[in-house]
C-alpha positions as CSV (number, residue, x, y, z in Angstrom):
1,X,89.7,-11.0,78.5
2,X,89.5,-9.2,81.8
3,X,86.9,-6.7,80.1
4,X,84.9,-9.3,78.6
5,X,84.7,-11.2,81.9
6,X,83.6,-7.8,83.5
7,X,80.9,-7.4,80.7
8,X,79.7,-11.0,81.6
9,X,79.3,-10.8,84.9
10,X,77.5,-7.3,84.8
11,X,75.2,-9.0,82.5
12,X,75.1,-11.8,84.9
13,X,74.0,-9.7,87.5
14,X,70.9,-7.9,85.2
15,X,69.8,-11.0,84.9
16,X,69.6,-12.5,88.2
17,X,68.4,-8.9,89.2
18,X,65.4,-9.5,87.2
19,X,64.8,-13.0,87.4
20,X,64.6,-13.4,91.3
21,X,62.0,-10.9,91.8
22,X,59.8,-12.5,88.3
23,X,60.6,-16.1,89.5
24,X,58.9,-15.2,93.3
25,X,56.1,-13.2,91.7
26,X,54.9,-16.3,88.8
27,X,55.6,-18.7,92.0
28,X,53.4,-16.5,94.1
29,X,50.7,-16.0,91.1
30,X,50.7,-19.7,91.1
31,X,50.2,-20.5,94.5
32,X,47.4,-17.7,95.1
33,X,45.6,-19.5,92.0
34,X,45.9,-22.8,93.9
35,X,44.5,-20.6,96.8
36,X,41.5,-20.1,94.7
37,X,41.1,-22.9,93.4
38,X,40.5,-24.7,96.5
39,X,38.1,-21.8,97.9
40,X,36.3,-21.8,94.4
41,X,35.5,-25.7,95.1
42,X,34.7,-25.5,98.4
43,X,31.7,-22.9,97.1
44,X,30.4,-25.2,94.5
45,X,30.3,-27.8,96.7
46,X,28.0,-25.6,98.8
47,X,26.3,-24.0,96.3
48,X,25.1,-27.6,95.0
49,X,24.7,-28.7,98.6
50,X,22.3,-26.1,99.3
51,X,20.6,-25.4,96.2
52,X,19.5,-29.5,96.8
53,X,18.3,-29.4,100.4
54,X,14.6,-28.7,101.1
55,X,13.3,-24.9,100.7
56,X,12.9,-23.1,104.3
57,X,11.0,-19.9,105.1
58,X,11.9,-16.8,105.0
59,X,11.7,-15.7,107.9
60,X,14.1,-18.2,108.9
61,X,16.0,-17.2,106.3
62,X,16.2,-13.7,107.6
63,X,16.7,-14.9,111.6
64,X,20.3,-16.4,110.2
65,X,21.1,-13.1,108.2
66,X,20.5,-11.3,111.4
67,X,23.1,-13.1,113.1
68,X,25.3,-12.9,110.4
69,X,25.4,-16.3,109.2
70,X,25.1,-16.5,105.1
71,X,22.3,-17.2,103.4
72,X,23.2,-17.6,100.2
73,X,21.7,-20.0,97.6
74,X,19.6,-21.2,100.2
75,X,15.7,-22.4,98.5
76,X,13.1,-20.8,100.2
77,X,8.8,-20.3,99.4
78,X,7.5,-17.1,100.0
79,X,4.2,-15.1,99.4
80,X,3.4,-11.1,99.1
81,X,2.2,-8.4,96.6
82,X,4.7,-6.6,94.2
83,X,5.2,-3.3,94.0
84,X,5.8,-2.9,90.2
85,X,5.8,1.1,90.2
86,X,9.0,0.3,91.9
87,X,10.8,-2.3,89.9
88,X,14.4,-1.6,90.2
89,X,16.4,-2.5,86.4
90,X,20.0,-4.0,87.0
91,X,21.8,-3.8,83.3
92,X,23.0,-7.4,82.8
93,X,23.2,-10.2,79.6
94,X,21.4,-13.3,79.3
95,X,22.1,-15.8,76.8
96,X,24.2,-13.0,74.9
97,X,21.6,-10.6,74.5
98,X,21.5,-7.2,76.8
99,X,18.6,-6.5,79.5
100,X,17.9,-5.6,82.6
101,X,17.0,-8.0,85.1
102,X,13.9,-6.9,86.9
103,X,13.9,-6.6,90.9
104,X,10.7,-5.6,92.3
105,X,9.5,-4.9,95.8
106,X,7.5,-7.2,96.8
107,X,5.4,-6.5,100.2
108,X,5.0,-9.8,102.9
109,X,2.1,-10.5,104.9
110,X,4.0,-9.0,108.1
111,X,4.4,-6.0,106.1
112,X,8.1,-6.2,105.5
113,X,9.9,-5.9,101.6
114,X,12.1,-7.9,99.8
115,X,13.7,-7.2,96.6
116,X,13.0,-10.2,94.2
117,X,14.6,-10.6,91.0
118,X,11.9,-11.5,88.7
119,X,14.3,-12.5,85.6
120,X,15.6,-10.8,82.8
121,X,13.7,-8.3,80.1
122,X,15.6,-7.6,76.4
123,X,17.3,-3.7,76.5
124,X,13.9,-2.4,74.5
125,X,11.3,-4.0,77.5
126,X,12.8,-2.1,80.2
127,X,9.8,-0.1,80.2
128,X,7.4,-1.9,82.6
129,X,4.6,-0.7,79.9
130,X,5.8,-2.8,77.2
131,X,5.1,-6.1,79.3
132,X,1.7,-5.3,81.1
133,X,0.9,-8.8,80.9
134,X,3.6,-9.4,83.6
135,X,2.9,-7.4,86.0
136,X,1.1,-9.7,87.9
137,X,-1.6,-7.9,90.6
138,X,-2.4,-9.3,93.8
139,X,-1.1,-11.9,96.0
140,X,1.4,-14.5,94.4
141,X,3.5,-16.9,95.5
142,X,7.0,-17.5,94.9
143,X,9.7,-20.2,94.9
144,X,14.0,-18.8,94.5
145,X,16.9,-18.8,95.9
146,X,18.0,-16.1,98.8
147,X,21.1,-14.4,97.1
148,X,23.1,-11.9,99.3
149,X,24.2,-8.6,97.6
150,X,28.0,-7.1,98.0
151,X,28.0,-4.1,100.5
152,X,30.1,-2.1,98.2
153,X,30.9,-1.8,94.6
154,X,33.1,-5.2,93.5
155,X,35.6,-3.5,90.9
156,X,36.7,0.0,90.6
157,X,35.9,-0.9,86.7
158,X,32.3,-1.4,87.4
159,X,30.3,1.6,87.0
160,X,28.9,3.3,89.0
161,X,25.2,2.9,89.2
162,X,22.7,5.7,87.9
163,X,19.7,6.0,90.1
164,X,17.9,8.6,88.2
165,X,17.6,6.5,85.2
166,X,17.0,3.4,87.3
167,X,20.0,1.1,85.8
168,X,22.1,-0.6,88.5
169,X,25.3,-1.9,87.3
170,X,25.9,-3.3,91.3
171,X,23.1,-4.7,93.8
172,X,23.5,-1.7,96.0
173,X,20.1,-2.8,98.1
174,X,20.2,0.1,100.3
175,X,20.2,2.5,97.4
176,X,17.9,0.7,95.2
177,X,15.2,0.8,97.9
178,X,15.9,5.0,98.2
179,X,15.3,5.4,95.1
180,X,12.0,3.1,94.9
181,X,11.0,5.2,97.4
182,X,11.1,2.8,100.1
183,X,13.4,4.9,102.6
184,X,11.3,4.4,105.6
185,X,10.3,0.8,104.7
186,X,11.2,-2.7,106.6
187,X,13.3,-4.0,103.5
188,X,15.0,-7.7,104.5
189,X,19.3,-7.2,103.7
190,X,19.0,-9.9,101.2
191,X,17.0,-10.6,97.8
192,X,15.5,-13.6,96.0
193,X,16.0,-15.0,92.9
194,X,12.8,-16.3,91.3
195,X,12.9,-19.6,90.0
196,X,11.8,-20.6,86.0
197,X,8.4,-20.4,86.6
198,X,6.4,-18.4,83.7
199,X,5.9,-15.0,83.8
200,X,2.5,-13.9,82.0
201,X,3.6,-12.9,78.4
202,X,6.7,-14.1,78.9
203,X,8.2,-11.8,80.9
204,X,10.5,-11.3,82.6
205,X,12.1,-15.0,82.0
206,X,12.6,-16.2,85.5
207,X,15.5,-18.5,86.6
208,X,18.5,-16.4,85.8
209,X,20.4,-17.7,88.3
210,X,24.4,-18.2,87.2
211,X,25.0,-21.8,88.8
212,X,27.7,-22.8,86.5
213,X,30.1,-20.6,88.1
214,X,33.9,-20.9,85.8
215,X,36.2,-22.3,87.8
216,X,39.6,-22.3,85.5
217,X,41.8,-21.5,88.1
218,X,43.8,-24.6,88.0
219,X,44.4,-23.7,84.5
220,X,46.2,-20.5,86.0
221,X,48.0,-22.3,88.4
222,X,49.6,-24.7,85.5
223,X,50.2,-21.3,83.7
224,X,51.6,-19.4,86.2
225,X,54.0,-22.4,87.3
226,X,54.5,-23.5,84.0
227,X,56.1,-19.9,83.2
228,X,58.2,-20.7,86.5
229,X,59.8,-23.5,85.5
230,X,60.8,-22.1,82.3
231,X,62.2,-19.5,83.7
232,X,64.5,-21.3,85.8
233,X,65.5,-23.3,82.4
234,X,66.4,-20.3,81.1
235,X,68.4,-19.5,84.2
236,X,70.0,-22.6,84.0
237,X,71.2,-22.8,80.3
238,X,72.7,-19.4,80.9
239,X,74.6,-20.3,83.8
240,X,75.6,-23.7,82.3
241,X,76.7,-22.3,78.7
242,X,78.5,-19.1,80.7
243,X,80.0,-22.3,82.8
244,X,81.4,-23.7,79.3
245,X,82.5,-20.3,77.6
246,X,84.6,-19.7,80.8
247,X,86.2,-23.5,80.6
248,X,87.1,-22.7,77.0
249,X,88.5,-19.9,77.8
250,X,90.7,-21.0,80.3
């Protein structure tokens, strides 16, 4: 009797030894999801807030990025000449197939550059010669969406990016200008996304802006609580049949 009671209560004591320290972690998984879940709504509603308000310039654009303000997803018009010799390829997908989405230089009236992503060429189009038609000379105009790039790599299980083969699997802006050969130009901290508008030949396919950003993290939160809550009805059938045994026992 006395051994089996000592058995018990060392198992007893495993248990609550691992349970404790599981329970706070799914409660804390949960709570960090609800975290996120409330900052992930609060960027759609922004997102869909500015992507709806009138475009502005882009030199007004750049006046808020230069006092640190974000610009992101905000419409904007702007007007230049592309520097297509130095096209920049970042790998990405687009409507399941692999490509490159194109950025290109392109040169503004008061002789600054801005990267602009053009829109997305299949794997075998990277080369700028198999889509001549696109290449567009002389002055054009443009309609997009400022987009703000990270200032460092997001995820140590991104790769890193490959300069000398110009494919960019991060928007490292500084770096993609160095190796257009743009060290000494005046390039703007931020890039544009082109809107849907037709490219000659078809390429690149403009618009590729992801809008419909997941947002599942309730989902997690349910998940994460859910696995709480059993847990504690597993901690609480133990107790209550280890309650019984002891009763019968005595």
């Amino acid at each position: 009797m006395t051994v089996s009671r000592s058995n018990g209560g060392r198992r007893t004591w495993l248990l609550l030894a691992f349970s404790i320290p599981a329970l706070a972690l799914l409660l804390a998984l949960g709570t960090w999801q609800v975290q996120r879940l409330h900052w992930k709504e609060a960027l759609l509603a922004r997102m869909d807030e500015r992507i709806a308000s009138e475009p502005v310039s882009l030199e007004e654009i750049a006046a808020l990025a230069a006092q640190g303000q974000d610009v992101d997803y905000r419409p904007t018009k702007l007007e230049g000449t592309f520097l297509h010799n130095s096209e920049r390829h970042y790998f990405a997908t687009w409507q399941g197939q692999s490509g490159f989405f194109v950025h290109t230089p392109l040169r503004l009236p008061d002789d600054h550059v801005i990267f602009v992503n053009r829109g997305f060429v299949p794997y075998d189009r990277k080369d700028p010669a198999t889509r001549a038609e696109g290449q567009v000379a002389g002055v054009v105009q443009i309609s997009g969406l400022a987009r703000v790039a990270p200032e460092e790599k997001p995820s140590f299980i991104v790769p890193d990016n490959d300069p000398s083969k110009n494919i960019f699997y991060w928007k490292d802006l500084p770096a993609m200008a160095r190796s257009a050969g743009l060290a000494g130009a005046d390039v703007l901290p931020f890039y544009v996304d082109a809107d849907d508008a037709e490219n000659p030949g078809g390429l690149p396919v403009g618009g590729v802006t992801l809008l419909n950003l997941p947002n599942n993290h309730l989902q997690y939160a349910i998940t994460w609580y859910g696995l709480a809550f059993a847990l504690v009805c597993v901690l609480a059938v133990w107790f209550w049949r280890g309650g019984t045994d002891r009763d019968r026992q005595a």
